[in-house]
C-alpha positions in Angstrom: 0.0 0.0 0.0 2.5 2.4 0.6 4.7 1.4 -1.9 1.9 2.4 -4.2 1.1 5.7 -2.5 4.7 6.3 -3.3 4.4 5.6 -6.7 1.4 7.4 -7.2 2.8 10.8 -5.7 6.3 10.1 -8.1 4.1 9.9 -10.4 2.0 12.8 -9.8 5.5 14.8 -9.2 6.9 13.8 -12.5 3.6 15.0 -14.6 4.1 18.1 -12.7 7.4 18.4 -13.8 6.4 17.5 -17.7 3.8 20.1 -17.5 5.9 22.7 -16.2 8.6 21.8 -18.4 5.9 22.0 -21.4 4.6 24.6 -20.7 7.7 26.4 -20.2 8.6 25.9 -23.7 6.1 28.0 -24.8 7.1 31.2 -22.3 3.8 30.0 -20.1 3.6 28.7 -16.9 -0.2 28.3 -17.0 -2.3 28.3 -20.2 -6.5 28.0 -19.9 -8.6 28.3 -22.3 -12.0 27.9 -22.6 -15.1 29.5 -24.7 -18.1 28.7 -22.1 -16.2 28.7 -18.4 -14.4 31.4 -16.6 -11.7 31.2 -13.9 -13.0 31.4 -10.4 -11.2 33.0 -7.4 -11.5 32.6 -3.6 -14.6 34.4 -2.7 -14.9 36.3 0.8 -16.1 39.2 2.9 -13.9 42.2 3.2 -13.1 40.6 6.9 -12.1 37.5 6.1 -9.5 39.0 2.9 -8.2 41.5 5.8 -7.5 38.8 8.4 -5.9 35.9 5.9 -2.3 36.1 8.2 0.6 37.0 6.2 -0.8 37.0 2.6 2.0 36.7 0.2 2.6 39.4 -2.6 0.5 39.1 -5.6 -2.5 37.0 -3.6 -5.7 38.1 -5.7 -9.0 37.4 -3.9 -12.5 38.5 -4.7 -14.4 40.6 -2.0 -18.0 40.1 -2.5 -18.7 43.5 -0.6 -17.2 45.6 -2.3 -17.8 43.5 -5.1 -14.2 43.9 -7.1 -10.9 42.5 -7.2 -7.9 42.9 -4.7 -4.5 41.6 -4.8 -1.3 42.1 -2.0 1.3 44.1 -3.1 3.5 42.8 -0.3 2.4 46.0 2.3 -1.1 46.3 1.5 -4.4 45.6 -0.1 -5.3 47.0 -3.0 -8.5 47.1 -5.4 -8.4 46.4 -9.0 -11.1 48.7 -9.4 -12.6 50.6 -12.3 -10.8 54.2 -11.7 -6.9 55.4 -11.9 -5.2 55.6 -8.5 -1.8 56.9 -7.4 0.8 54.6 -5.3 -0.6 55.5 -1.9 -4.3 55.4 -2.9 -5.6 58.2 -1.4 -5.8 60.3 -5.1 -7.9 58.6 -7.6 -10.6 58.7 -10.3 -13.9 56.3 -10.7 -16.4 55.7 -13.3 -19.1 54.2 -12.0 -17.3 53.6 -8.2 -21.4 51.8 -7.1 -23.3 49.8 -9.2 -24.9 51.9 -12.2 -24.6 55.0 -10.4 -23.6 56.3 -13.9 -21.5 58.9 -12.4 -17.0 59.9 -12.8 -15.8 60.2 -8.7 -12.7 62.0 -8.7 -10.8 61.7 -5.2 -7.9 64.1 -4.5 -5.7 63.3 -0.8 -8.3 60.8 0.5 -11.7 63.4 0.0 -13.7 63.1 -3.1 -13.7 66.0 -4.7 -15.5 66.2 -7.4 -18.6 64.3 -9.7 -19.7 64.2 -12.9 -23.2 63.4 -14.0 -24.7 63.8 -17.3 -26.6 67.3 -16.7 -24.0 68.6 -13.3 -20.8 69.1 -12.2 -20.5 68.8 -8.6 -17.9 70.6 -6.5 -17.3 68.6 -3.2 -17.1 68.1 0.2 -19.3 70.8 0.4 -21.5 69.9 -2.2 -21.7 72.8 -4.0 -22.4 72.4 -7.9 -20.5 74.7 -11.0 -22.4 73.7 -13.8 -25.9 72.3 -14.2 -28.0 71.6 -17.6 -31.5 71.3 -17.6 -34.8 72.7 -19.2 -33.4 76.4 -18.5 -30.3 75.5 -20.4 -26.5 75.4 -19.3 -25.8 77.1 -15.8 -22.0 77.5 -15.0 -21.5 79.3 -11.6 -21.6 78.3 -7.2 -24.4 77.2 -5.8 -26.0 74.3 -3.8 -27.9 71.3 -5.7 -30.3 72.1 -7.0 -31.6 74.5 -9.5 -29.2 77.7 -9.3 -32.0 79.9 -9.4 -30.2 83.9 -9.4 -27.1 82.5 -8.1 -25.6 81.6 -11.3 -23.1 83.1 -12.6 -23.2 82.4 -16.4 -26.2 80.9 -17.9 -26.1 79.9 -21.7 -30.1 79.4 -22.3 -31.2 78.7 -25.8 -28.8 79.5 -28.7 -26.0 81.8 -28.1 -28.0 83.4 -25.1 -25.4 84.6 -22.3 -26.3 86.1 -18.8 -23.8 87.3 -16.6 -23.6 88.2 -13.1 -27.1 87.3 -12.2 -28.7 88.1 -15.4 -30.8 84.9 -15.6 -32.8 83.6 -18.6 -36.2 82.7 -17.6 -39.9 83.1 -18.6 -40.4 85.7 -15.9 -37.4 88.3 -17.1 -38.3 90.7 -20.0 -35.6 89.9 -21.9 -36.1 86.4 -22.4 -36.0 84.9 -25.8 -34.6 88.5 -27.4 -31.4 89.2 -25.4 -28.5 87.1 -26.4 -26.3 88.7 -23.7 -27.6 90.2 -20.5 -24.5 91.4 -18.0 -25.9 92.4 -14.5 -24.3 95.6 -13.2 -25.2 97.4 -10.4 -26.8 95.6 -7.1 -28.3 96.3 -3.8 -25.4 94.6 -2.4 -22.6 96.7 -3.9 -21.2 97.6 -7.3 -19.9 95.4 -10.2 -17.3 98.2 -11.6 -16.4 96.5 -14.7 -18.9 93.9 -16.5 -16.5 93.7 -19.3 -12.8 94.6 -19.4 -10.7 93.6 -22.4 -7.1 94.0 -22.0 -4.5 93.6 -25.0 -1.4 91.0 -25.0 0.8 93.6 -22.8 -1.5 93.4 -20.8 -3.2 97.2 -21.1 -6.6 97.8 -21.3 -8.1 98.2 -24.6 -11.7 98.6 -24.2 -14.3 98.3 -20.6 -17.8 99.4 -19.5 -18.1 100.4 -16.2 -21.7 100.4 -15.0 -23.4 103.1 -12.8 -21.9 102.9 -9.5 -25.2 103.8 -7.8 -28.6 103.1 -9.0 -28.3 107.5 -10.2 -24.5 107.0 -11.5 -23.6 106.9 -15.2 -22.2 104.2 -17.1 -19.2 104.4 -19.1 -17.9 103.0 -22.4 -14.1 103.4 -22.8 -12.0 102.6 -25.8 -8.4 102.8 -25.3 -7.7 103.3 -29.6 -10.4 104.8 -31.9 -14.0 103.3 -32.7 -15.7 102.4 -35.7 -19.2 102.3 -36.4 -21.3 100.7 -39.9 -17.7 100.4 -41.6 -13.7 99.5 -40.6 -13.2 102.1 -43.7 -12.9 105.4 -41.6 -14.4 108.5 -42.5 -11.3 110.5 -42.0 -7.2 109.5 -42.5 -6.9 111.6 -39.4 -5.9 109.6 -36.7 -6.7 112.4 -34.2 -10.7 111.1 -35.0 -11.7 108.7 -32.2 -14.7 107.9 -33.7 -16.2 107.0 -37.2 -19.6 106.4 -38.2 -20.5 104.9 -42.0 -23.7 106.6 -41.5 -26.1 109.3 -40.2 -26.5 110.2 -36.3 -29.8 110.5 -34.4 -29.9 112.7 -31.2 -31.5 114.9 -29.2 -28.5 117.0 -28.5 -24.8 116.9 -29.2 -22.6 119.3 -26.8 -19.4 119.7 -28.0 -16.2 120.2 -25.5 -14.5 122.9 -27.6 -10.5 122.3 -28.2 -10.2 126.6 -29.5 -10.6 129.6 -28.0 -14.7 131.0 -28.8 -14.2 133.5 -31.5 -15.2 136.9 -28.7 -11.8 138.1 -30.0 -13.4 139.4 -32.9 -14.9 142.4 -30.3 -11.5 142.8 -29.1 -10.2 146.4 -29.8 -7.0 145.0 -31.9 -9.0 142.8 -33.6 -8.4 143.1 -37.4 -11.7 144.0 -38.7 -11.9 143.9 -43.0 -13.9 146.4 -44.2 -16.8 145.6 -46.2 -15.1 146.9 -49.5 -12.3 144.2 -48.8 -14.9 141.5 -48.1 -16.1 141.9 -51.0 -13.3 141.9 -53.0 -12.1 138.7 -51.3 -15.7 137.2 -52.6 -15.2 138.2 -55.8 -11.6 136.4 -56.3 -12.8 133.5 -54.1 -15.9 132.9 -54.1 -16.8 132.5 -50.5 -16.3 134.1 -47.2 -12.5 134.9 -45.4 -12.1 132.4 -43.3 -15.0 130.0 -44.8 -14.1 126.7 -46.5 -14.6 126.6 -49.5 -17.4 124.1 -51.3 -14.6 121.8 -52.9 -12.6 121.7 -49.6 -15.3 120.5 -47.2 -16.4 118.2 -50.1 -12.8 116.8 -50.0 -12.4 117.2 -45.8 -15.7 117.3 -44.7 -17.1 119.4 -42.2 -15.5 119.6 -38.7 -18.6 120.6 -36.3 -16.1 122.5 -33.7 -14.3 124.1 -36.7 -17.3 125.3 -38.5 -19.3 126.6 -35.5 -16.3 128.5 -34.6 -16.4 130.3 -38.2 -20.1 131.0 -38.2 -19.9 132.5 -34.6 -17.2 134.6 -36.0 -18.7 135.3 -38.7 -21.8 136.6 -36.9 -19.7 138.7 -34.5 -18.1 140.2 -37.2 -21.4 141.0 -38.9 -22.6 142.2 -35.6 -19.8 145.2 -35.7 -20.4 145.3 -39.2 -24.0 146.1 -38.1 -23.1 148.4 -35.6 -20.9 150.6 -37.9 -23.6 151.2 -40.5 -25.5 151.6 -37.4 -23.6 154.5 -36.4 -23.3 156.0 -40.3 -26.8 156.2 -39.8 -26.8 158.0 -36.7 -24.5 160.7 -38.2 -26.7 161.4 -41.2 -29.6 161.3 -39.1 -27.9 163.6 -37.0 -26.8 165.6 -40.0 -30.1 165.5 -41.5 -31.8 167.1 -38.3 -29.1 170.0 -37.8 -29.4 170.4 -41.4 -33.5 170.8 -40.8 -33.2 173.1 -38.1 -30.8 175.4 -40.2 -33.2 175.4 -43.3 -36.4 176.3 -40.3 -34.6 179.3 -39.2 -33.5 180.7 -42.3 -36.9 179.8 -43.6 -38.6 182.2 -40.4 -36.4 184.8 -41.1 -37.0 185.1 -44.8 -40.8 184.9 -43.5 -39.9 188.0 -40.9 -38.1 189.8 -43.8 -41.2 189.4 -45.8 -43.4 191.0 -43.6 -41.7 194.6 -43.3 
């Protein structure tokens, strides 16, 4: 009996040793295969893998709580799990970490961080969420879960609809379905200064608005170059124009900040005065006013608003004196006229006297 216990275990040892030796051939030490059967690994509680004494490195078991894979890496347990991890474990990505959860965990020093749904993204511990899609349309800002209501602070509703600081897309705002970008400015609890501030590679500011900094304020538009408006072909090759509009201008007023001295000169008492027979000699040869453009030049130029205003209120300052001297002409004939009446009276009573004798 024991001689044939003996034999059987040679035995058993030397197929071992075939098998390993054929196997080996082939760079394999163990080769299944099989189109209907799987392999099965020890199956245990998360207890019983954690107290197995001294596991050896490389020991895979499956934990049926936490329903994954885990193998010793000689100092610890570790999950084959569905996510990327870092040596320690404590940093680490999931997709779908629970059973059809249909969420992306992402775990950063041992606290999760952050999760990804398909309509939110969801800042953690403290829950709160910085983008959220639903009915409204795409809300990117802070707020708790939830819908972010006025607490949003970009909101793309519809196409190319933006609102900015508060300015919300719903059924309930005025603006909805019209406004493709609503910036909110001034709030009860304090001032936005700049909704939109554009700054060029150097990092200078090319072009902000300002809102009203009180409900009374004024808002402000600045451009740090010149503006175009209807055309990038400007009205003028002067650069010293900061603004140029392809069209006409509607207003109710336009108050210009005058760059040249107002033309009350003309009443100073050096002022140059041309008389009225050089005036009109200078029409005759020109063919307009001194100091007028002419019709081809402001065809050619244009007409500069502060320039011309200037001319015309000389102009009617000039005419003014103008006025003012033929006023006084008149004077001395009328003055004439009336010495010269009272002279022809009394001569005319004292031929009358020199009648009567």
């Amino acid at each position: 009996m024991k001689s044939t216990k003996s034999f059987i275990q040679n035995g058993f040892l030397l197929g071992l040793c075939l098998f390993a030796f054929t196997v080996s051939m082939q760079a394999q030490v163990l080769d299944l295969q099989s189109t209907t059967e799987g392999l099965l690994v020890p199956r245990m509680t998360t207890a019983q893998k954690d107290a197995i004494p001294t596991p050896d490195q490389g020991l895979l078991v499956y934990d049926i709580e936490t329903m994954s894979f885990w193998y010793y890496d000689d100092l610890r347990w570790n999950e084959v799990s569905n996510g990327l991890s870092d040596q320690d474990q404590d940093t680490e990505v999931f997709v779908e970490k629970f059973i059809d959860e249909d969420k992306i965990r992402m775990v950063a020093a041992g606290t999760e961080v952050m999760q990804l749904t398909s309509d939110a993204v969801t800042v953690s511990p403290n829950n709160f969420r910085i983008m959220e899609v639903d009915s409204f349309g795409t809300f990117l800002g802070r707020w708790n879960s939830g819908h972010p209501g006025l607490s949003s602070q970009l909101t793309l509703s519809g196409l190319f609809n933006v609102g900015v600081n508060n300015g919300l897309f719903d059924s309930t705002n005025p603006s909805f379905g019209t406004t493709k970008l609503l910036i909110e400015g001034y709030q009860n609890d304090g001032p936005v200064v700049y909704p939109i501030y554009v700054k060029d590679e150097n990092n200078l500011v090319d072009f902000f608005i300002r809102n009203k900094l009180s409900p009374s304020g004024r808002s402000l538009m600045y451009f740090q170059g010149n503006m175009a408006i209807g055309s990038e072909n400007w009205a003028s090759s002067d650069s010293l124009y900061r603004l140029s509009v392809d069209g006409k201008i509607a207003c109710e007023g336009v108050l210009v900040d005058l760059s040249v001295d107002w033309p009350d000169y003309v009443f100073e008492s050096d002022y140059d005065l041309k008389t009225l027979a050089q005036v009109r000699t200078f029409i005759q040869e020109n063919g307009h006013l001194p100091g007028v453009p002419s019709a081809q030049e402001v065809e050619d130029h244009g007409l500069d608003l502060e320039e011309m205003n200037t001319i015309l209120m000389e102009k009617v300052e000039e005419l003014t004196l103008y006025i003012l001297q033929q006023q006084d002409q008149l004077k001395d004939q009328q003055d004439g006229i009336i010495e010269m009446k009272k002279h022809f009276e009394a001569r005319f009573r004292l031929l009358e006297k020199n009648q009567s004798k």
